[in-house]
C-alpha positions in Angstrom: 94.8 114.6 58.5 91.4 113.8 57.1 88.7 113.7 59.9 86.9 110.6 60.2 82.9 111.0 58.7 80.9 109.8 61.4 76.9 109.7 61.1 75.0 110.9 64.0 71.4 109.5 64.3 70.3 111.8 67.0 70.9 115.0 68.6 73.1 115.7 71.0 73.7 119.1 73.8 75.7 121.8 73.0 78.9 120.3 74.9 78.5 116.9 73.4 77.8 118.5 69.8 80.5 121.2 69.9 83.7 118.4 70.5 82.2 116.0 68.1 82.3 118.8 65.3 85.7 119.4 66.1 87.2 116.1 66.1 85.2 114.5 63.4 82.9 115.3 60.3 79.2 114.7 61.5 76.2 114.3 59.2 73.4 115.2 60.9 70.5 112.1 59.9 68.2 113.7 62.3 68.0 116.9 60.6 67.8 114.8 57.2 64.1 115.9 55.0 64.8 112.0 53.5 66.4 110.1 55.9 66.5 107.6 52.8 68.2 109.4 50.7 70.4 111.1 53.0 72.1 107.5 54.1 72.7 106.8 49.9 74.3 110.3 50.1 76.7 110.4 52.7 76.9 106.3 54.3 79.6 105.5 51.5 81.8 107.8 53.0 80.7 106.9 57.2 83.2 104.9 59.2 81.8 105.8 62.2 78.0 106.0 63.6 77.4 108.4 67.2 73.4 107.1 67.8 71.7 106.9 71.0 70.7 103.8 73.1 66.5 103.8 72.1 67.4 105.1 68.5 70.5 102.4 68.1 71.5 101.3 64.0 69.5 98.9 62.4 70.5 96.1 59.7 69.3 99.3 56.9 71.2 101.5 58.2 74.3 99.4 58.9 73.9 98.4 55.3 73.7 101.7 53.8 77.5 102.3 54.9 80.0 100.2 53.7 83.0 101.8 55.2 81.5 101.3 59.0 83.6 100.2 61.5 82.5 101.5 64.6 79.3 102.2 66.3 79.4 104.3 69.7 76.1 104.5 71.8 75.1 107.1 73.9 73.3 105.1 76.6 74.2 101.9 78.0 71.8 99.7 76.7 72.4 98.5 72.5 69.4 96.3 72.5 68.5 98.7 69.1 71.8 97.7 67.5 71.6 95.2 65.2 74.3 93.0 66.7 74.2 90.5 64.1 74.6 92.8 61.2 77.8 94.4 62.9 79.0 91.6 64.2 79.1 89.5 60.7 81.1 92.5 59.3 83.8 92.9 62.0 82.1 96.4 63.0 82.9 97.4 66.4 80.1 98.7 69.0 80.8 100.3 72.1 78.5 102.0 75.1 78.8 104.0 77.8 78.1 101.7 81.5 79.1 102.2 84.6 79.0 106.2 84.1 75.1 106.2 84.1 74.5 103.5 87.1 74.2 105.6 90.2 72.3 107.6 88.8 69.4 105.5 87.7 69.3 103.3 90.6 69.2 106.9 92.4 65.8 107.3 90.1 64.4 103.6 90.7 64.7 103.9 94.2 63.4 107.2 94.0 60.3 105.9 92.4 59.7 103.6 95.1 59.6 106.4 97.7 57.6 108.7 95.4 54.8 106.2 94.3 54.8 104.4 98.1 54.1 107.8 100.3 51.7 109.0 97.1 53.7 112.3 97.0 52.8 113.3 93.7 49.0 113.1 94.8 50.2 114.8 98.3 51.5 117.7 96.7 48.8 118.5 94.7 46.8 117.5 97.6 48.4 120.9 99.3 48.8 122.8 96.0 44.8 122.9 94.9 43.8 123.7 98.8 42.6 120.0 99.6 44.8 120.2 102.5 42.6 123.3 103.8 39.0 122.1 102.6 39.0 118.2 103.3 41.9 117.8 105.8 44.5 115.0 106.3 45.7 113.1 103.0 44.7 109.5 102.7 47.4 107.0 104.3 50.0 105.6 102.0 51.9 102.3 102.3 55.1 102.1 104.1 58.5 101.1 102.3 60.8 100.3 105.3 60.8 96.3 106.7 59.4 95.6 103.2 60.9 92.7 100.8 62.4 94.1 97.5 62.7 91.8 94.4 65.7 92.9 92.2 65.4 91.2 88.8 69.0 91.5 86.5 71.6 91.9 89.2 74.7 93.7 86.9 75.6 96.9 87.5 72.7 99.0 88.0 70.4 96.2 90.0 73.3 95.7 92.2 73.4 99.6 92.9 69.5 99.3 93.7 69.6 96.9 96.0 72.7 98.8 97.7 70.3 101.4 98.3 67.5 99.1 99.5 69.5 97.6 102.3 69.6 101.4 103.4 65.7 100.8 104.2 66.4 97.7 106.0 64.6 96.2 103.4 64.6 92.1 102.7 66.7 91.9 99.5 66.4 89.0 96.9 67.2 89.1 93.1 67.2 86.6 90.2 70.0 86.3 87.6 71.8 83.5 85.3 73.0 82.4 88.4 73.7 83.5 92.3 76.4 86.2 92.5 79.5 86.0 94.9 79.4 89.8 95.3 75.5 89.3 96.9 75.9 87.1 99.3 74.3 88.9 102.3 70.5 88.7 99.6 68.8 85.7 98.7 68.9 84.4 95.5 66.2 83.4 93.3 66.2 82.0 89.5 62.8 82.0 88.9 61.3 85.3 88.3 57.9 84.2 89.1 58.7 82.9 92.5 60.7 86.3 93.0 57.7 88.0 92.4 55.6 86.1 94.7 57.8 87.3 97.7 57.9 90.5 96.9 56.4 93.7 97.7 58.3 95.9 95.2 59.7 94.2 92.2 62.9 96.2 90.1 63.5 94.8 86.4 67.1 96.3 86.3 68.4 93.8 83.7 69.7 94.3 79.9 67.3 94.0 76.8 67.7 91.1 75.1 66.1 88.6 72.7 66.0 86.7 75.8 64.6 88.6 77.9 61.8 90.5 76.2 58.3 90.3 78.2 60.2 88.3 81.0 57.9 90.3 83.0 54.6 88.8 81.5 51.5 88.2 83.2 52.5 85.4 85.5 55.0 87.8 87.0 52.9 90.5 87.6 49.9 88.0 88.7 53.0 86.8 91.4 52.9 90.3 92.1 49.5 90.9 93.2 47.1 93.9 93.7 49.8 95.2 97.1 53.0 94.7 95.0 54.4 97.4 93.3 57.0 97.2 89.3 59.7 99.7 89.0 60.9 99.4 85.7 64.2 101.4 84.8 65.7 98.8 82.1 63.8 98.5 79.0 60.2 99.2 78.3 60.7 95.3 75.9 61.8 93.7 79.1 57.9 94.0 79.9 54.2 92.8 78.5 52.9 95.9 78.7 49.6 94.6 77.8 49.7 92.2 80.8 50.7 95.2 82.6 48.3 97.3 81.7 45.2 94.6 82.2 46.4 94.1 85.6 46.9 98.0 86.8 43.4 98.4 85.4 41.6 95.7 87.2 43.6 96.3 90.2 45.7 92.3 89.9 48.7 94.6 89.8 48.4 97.3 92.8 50.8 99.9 90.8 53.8 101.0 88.9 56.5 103.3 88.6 58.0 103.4 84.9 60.9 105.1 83.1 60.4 103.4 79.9 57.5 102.7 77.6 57.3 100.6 74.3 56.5 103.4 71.7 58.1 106.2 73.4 57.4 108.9 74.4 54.2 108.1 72.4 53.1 105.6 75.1 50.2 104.0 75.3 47.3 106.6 76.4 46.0 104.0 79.0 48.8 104.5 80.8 47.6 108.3 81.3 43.9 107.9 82.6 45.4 105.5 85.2 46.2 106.6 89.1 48.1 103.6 90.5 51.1 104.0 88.1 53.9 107.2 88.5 55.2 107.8 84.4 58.5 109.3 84.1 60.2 110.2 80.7 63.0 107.9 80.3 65.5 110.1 82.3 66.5 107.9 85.1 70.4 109.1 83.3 69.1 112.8 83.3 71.7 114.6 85.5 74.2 117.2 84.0 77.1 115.1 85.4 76.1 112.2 83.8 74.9 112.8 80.7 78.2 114.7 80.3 80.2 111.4 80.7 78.5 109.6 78.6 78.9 112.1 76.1 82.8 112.2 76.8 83.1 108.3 76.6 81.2 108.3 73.1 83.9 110.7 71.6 86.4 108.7 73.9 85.5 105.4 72.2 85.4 106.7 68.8 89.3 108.8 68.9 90.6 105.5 70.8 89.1 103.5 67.6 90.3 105.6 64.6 93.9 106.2 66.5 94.0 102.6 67.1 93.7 102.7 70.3 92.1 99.8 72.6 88.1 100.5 72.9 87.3 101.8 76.3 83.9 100.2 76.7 83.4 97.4 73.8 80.6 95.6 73.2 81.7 94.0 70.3 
């Protein structure tokens, strides 16, 4: 039997790569000199496309092969899928959920703690002989007894907030609407007025249209110069501009970020700044993890061409 041609728009590791080859024919467009004329090369002959979640398949790329019918990301969010395009041709999209949300609401929380207590600073505080020369390091805030914000309560925000009631920490989150499944956290629809009660603020929900710079400067204003932004969804979900105005001038009093607009060329303001802890969009980095979702992408694409129901569809 002929092996489905499936075109991969990224790399993937060794154990990800090695089954893929096996089971399917892959052409490589991230090893392509011409990425242009690669896709009029190879795309009439692609019913599949393996891509990533940030790299996704735009309307071009859709377009370039007529044969597509499925598109598996690597990543939960699809926000860089052209929906639209894939949808008006009956092509299939699938992700990989659930497999990835402990372990980025493992990060954001993480974040909290590490940007809170200042322990980057505190290390290197010990590390350069500070500890020796100047003494004690300057106090940090507390996170226990706080109030915690969790804005997009799915899968991932409701794993947060799990974690934050560990801290005894005041829960509230905003959504479409309240959730039977939060009943013991307050809910409220305007992000604004989540903000203003907040102390730390988590934007945990999905990319959309919708929801791009939901976090804009009335948010972070609401926020104010004690309140800190975790941000483990999407770098669109936030006005990084407004963001970074407000860290500079001190409206904002820091961050903790796993995703940036431009990435991983973010914007160098972010690096002269020392109330905001950068991280390099790998709140999903763990062996176990990314080895899942690597598993479900080949799941979703053998279940598709045997004709098979889609274990995670989007579309």
């Amino acid at each position: 039997m002929t092996k489905p041609h499936i075109l991969q728009v990224g790399p993937y590791p060794a154990w990800d790569q090695e089954p893929l080859d096996a089971a399917f024919h892959m052409h490589r467009l991230f090893e392509a000199a011409d990425r242009d004329a690669y896709l009029a090369e190879v795309g009439p002959k692609v019913r599949g496309i393996a891509t990533r979640g940030e790299l996704g398949a735009n309307a071009a790329m859709i377009a370039a092969c007529p044969n597509l019918e499925i598109i598996s990301v690597y990543g939960v969010g699809y926000d860089a899928v052209d929906l639209a395009a894939a949808k008006a041709r009956g092509i299939r999209v699938t992700n990989t959920p659930d497999v990835l949300t402990n372990d980025v609401a493992d990060l954001g929380v993480a974040m909290m703690l590490v940007q809170s207590r200042g322990m980057i600073g505190a290390e290197t505080w010990v590390r350069d002989g500070s500890w020796a020369a100047k003494g004690l390091y300057p106090l940090q805030r507390r996170v226990w007894g706080k109030r915690a914000g969790v804005l997009g309560l799915g899968r991932i925000g409701y794993e947060v907030a799990k974690r934050l009631a560990g801290f005894d920490l005041e829960i509230a989150y905003s959504d479409v609407g309240p959730k039977d499944y939060a009943k013991d956290w307050e809910f409220i629809a305007d992000p604004v007025a989540l903000a203003e009660r907040s102390d730390f603020l988590f934007v945990t929900l999905a990319a959309s249209a919708a929801t791009r710079h939901i976090v804009g400067a009335k948010v972070i204003e609401a926020l104010g110069p004690n309140g800190m932004l975790i941000n483990i969804s999407r770098a669109s979900n936030i006005d990084e501009a407004a963001l970074l105005d407000a860290l500079e001038t001190g409206r904002l009093g820091s961050a903790a970020l796993d995703v940036f607009e431009g990435e991983p060329a973010l914007n160098p303001r972010f690096l002269s700044l020392p109330n905001v802890l950068l991280q390099p969009h790998h709140a999903s980095g763990t062996f176990e993890t990314r080895q899942a979702m690597g598993k479900l992408v080949r799941d979703n694409l053998g279940a598709h061409f045997a004709g098979q129901p889609l274990l995670t569809p989007v579309l």
